[in-house]
N, C-alpha and C positions, 0 to 999 in steps of 0.2 A: 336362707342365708343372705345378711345384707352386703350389697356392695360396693364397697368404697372410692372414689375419684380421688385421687391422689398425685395423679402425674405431674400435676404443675407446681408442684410444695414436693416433693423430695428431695432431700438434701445434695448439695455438690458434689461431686466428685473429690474437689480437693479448694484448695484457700485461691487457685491460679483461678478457676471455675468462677468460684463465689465472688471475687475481685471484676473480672470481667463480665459476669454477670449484672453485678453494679454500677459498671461504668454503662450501661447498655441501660438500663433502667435509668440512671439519674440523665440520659443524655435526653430518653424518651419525657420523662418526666416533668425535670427541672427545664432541659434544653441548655443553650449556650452552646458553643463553636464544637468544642472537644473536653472532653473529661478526663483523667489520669490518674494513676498511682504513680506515683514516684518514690524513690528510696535514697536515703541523704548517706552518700560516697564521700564525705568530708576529702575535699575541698569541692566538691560536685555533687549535684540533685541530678539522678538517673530516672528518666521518665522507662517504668518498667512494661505498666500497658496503659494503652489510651484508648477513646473510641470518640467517632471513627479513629481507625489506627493511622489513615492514610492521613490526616492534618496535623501530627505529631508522630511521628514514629515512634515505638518502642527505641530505647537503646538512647534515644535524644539526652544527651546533657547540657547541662546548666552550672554554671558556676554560682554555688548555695548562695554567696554572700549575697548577690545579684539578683534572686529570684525572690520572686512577690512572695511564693512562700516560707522564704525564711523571713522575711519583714514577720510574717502570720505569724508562725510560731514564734517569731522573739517577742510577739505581745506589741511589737510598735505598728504595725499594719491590722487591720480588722480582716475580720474571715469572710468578710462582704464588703466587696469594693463596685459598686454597680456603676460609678464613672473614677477608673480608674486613675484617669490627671486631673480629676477633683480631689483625690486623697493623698493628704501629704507624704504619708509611709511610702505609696508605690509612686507616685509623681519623678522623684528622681529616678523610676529603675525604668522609664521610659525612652529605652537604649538596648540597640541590638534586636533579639527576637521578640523583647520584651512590646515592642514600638507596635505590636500588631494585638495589643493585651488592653482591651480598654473597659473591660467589665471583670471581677475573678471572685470566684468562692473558691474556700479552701480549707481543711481542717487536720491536723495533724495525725497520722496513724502511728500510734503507741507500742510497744511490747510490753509484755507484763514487768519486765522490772523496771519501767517506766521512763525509758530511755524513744528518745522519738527516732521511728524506723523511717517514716519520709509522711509525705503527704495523702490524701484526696482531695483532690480539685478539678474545678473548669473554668474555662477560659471564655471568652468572647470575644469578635474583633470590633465589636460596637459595645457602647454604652448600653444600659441596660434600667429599665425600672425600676423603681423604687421597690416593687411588689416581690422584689428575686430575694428582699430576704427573707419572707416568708417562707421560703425551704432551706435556710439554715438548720431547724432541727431535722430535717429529712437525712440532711449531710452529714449531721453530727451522729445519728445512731445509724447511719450507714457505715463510716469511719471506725464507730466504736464497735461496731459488729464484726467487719474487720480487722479490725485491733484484736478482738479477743480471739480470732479465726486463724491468726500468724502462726505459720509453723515454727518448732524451735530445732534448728536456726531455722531463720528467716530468708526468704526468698532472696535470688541474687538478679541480676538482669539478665533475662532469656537472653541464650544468641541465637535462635531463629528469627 
């Protein structure tokens, strides 16, 4: 009988699992300060998990209008900002928490009826190289893998 090694490829336990397992991978990966999902609380982007957890807490808000990631998804900001007051879209959102944000990837996470549930993103507090957007598509079928992973409904902000 053959035997198979499978430990490291078993499926999540659930989308909270697969979510934070991503953030842990693209932190090891990609790198940058801290990673995130967030979920868009209209008038407010709720950072739901981060990792590390400790340089962003879960539970953190933002006020949507304000945050780099709504620049992303309204299409005026790019999803690769690697000097982020070299780019016009987030140059003005360099205000408040934002003032510690000077590198950002970010890609929006979807539901299936195509309504955007919040972001994946990370952050830096330096500038960052040219070469970071070479994991844009890493980000993008990370994102999209989680988009199609959403429970229905959709996850709300832990309160632990």
């Amino acid at each position: 009988m053959v035997q198979f090694v499978v430990d490291d490829v078993v499926p999540f336990e659930d989308w909270t699992a697969a979510a934070r397992a991503s953030l842990a991978f693209l932190h090891r990966t990609v790198g940058l300060d801290v990673w995130m999902i967030t979920h868009l609380q209209e008038p407010a982007q709720v950072v739901l998990y981060s990792h590390p957890q400790e340089v962003i807490p879960q539970g953190t808000v933002v006020p949507w209008e304000q945050s780099f990631c709504h620049s992303m998804v309204s299409g005026v900001g790019p999803r690769v900002a690697t000097v982020a007051a070299a780019t016009p879209a987030y140059r003005d959102l360099m205000t408040g928490h934002a003032e510690r944000v000077a590198a950002y990837i970010g890609v929006p996470l979807v539901t299936r009826d195509g309504a955007v549930f919040g972001t994946l993103c990370g952050v830096a507090s330096r500038a960052q190289p040219r070469t970071l957007t070479r994991h844009l598509p890493l980000v993008e079928m990370s994102a999209r893998m989680l988009s199609s992973l959403l429970p229905d409904p959709a996850p709300e902000a832990p309160t632990d």
